[in-house]
N, C-alpha and C positions, 0 to 999 in steps of 0.2 A: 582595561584588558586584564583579565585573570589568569591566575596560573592550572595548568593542564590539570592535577589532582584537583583543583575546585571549580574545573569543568563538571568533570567527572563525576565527584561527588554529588552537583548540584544536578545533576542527568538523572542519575537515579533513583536521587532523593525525592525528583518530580513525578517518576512514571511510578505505575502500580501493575501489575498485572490484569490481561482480561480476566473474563469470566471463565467458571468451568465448564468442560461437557463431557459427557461420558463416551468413550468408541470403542468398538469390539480391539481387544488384545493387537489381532492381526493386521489392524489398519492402523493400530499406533506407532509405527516406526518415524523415530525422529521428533516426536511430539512432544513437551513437558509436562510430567507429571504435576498435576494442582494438590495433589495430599499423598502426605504418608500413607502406601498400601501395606495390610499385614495378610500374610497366608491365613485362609480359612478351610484348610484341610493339612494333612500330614500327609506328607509323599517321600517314597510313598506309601499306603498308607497300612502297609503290614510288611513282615520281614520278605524278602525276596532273594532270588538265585541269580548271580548275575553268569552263570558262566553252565551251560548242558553238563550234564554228571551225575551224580549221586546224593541226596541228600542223606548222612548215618551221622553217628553218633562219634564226637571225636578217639573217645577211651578206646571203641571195638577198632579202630583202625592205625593204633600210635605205634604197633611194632610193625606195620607193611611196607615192604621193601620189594624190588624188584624182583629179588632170588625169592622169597618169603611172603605170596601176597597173603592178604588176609580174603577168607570165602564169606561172605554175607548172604544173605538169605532176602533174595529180593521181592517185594511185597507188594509194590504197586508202581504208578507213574502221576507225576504234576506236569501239567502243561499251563504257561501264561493262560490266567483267567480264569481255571477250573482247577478248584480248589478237589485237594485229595481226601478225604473223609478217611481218618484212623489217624496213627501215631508211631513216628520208629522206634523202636523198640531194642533192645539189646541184641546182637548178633544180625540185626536187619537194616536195610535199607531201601530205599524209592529210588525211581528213575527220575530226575527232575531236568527242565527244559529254564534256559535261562528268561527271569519274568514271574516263574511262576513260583507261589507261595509256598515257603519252606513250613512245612509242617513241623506240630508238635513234635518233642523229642532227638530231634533235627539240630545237631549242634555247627555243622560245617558242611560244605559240599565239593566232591569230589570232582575236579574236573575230568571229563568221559575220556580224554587223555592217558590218566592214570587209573584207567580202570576198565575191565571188558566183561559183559555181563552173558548168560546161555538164554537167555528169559527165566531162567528159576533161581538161579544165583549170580553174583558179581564177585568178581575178583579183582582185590584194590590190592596198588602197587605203590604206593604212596602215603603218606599220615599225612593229615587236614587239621590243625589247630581251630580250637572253637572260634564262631566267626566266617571263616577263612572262605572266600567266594559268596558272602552271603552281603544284600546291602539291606540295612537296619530301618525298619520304621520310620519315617519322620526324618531320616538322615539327608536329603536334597532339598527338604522343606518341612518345618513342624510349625502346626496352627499356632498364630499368635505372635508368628517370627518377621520384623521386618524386612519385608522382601523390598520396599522402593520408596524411598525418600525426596518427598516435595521439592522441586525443584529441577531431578534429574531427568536428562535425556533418555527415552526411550530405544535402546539398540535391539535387535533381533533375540537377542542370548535374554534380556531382560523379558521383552515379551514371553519368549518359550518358558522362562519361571514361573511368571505368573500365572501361566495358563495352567504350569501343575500344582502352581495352589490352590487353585479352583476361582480363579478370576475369569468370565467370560468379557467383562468391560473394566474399563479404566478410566480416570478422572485423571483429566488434561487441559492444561491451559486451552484459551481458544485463540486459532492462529489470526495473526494480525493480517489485516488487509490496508496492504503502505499504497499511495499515492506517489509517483515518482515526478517529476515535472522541470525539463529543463526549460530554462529561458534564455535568451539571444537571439539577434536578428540573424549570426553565420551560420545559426546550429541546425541542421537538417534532421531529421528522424530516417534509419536507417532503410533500405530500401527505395528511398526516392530520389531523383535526379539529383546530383552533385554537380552543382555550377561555379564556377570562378570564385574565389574565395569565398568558399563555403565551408561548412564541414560538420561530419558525419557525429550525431550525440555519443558520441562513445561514454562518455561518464553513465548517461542512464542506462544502457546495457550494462557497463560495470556493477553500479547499482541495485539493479533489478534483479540481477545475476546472482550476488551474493545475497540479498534477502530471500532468493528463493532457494539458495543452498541452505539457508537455515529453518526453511519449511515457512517462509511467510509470503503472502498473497501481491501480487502487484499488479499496479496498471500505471502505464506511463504515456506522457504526452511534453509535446514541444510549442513552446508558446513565443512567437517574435515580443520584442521589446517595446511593449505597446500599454501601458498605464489599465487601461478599462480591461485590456483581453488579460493580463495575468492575475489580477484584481481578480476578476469572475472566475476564473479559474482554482485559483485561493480559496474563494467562497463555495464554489459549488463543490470540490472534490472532498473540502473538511466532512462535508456531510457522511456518506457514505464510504469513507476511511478510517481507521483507524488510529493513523498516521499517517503525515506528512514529510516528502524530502524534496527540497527544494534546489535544483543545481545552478549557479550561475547566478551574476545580480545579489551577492551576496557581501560586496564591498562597501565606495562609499564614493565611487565615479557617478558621471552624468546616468549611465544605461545601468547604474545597479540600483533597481527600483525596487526585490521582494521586500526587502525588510522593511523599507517605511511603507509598501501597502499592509504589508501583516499589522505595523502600528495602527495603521487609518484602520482595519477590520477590526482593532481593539485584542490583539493577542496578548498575553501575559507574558513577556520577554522574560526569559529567566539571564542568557546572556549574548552578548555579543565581539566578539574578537577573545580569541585565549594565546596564550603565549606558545604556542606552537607551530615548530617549523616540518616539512610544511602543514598549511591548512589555517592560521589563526584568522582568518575571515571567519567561520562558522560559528551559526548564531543559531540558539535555543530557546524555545517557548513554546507557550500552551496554547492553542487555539481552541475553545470550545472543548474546552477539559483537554483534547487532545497532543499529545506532541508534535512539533516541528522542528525539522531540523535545517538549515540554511545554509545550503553549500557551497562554498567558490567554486567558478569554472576551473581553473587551470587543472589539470590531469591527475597531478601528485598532490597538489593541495586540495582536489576534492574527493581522491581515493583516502588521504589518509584522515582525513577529519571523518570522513566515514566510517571508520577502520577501527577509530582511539577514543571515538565521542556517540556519534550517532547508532553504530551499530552494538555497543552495549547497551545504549538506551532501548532500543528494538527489541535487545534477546531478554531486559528485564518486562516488557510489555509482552513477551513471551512465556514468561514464569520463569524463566534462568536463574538456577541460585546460581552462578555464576558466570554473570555475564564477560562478552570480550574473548577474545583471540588466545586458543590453549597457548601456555608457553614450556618452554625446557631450557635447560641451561645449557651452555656452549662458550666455547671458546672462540675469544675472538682472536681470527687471522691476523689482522692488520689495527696500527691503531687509527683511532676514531678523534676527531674535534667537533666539537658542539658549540655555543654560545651558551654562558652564565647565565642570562638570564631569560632561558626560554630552554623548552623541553624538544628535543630534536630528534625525531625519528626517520633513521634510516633503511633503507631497502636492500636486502642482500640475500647470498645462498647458503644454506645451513648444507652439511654433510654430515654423514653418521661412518668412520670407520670401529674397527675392531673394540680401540680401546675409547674413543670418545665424539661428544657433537661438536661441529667447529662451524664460524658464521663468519663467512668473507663478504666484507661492501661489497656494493656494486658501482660502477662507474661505467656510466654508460650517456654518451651526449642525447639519446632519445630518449624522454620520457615515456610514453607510451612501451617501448623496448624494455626498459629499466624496470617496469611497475607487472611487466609480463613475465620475465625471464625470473621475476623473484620471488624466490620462495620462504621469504624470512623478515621480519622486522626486530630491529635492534634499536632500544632507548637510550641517549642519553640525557639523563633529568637534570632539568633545570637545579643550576648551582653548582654544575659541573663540569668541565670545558673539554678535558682530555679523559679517554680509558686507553688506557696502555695494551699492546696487543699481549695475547697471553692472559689476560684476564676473565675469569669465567662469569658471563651475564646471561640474564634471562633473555632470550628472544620468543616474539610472537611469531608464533607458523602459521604461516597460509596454506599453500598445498604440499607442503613438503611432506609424503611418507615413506619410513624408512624400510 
């Protein structure tokens, strides 16, 4: 049995990332970038007017004042897109619309607030320091400039950059297509008759659930505990997977059979049992160059082995420069005990008030209840037995937004 950091490490030290493909900007949301993009234009991409006014010269207008406007000599109009042909000139100024390009001789612009014009002249009530309403060349984006760093998640605001640095595609990992598959003779697949001690696969909806929060592909099935039927299941699904998760049959009782048929299909175990509570059933290996991940049944121990092992390994075959559960720091409410020699991760609710985040256990006799109402996970690592409340730790968030 190994300790949880050389789980971990050995998780990711196995997978690599897919292949890339390229997809239009507006279908990338949530995707990972496969490479460094740089801007291939400047945006944008001449000086511009961010505000309707007057485009003049800052000297002609630095003594206008309300009582005292200064009169200009108005000479033409810019509108976004249609560029004004001439140049202002001393005692002159443009009508400019915000968008459009600030012409030569043009040192600031007058917002139309501060200023009323007859069509033959303007009268400014106000002085504009050079600059002042104008946005600069290359100032949102200039060619050359890294706009997006291999590895990172694609959000909305990311896309919309890229698109004005003149990106119409983008290179992205390729999303992974996981196989989910519980096994057990009680465990029903959801929708079909529930008979006397039965019960409904809720881990593979859990599962399924959170790889498709992370944009990855799934198909799931439920196999009774029958030697040949999860064998062929094993075999057939590695093919057309990408990866593997296994729920159930993950121990080392009469009915826990995945791991020695994954042996008999000849898989490359990398591990089996880690010292974590819960979840140290879960066991790792390659099938067919492929990952596997080998999960206990029990609710809490195959939510969190999913959580702290499997599902980093997933977001690195995703391209993740950072795989695993964002975290923040917070204070904890209440103190916490662990075991020395094992890494113990507990379930609770983060808050966010005025002046700090705070992360109260939970305690709750239903698991299913416990694993639902929580918004937070809080470590204590192995070698460590007590954290004192009041002590500020990192916690992993699940759905918590502040």
């Amino acid at each position: 049995m190994i300790s949880y950091d050389e789980a971990l490490q050995r998780t990711l030290g196995e997978i690599s990332p897919l292949m890339k493909e390229n997809v239009e900007v507006a279908q990338a949301i949530g995707r990972i970038a496969a490479d460094d993009t740089f801007a291939l234009v400047d945006s944008p991409t001449i000086n511009v007017s961010l505000k309707d006014g007057y485009a003049i010269r800052s000297e002609d207008i630095a003594s206008a004042t309300p009582d005292c406007p200064v009169v200009l000599e108005l000479i033409g109009m810019a509108t976004a897109g249609n560029h004004w042909d001439g140049e202002v000139h001393e005692g002159t100024a443009i009508r400019i619309l915000s968008g459009a390009a600030v012409p030569p001789g043009a040192q600031a612009v007058v917002a139309e607030e501060f200023a009323q014009d007859d069509g033959r002249t303007v009268s400014v009530t106000n002085h504009s320091e050079p600059g002042r309403n104008i946005l600069p060349k290359g100032n949102d984006v200039f060619a050359g400039q890294l706009i997006l760093k291999e590895g990172s998640v694609l959000h909305p605001t990311i896309v919309g950059h890229l698109a004005a640095a003149g990106h119409a595609t983008v290179s992205v990992r390729r999303q992974p297509k996981v196989s989910i598959i519980a096994t057990g003779d009680e465990v029903v697949a959801p929708g079909n008759p529930l008979s006397e001690g039965k019960l409904y696969a809720s881990n593979l909806v859990t599962l399924s659930a959170w790889c498709n929060h992370f944009g990855m592909k799934t198909t799931t099935s439920v196999i009774k505990d029958q030697e040949d039927s999860i064998r062929k299941e094993l075999a057939e699904r590695i093919q057309d997977h990408d990866a593997m998760i296994t729920s159930g049959g993950a121990w080392k009782g009469d009915r826990d059979l995945v791991v020695g048929l994954l042996d008999c299909l000849g898989w490359q175990k990398i591990y089996h049992r880690v010292r974590i509570g819960p979840g140290k059933a879960i066991g790792f290996g390659l099938l067919e160059e492929k990952p596997v991940f080998c999960l206990p049944g029990g609710p809490p121990s195959n939510h969190m082995a999913f959580l702290q092992l499997a599902l980093p390994g997933l977001q690195k075959l995703c391209g993740s420069a950072n795989p695993g559960l964002p975290r923040v720091i917070a204070h904890l409410l209440e103190t916490v005990h662990g075991i020395q020699s094992w890494t113990q991760f507990i379930h609770g609710n983060m808050e966010v008030s005025e002046h700090e985040m705070t992360f109260r256990p939970l305690k709750l006799r239903s698991r299913l209840q416990m694993m639902a109402q929580a918004n937070a996970i809080a470590m204590i690592p192995e070698g460590i037995e007590t954290i004192a409340e009041g002590t500020r730790i990192p916690v992993q968030v699940l759905n918590w937004i502040p």
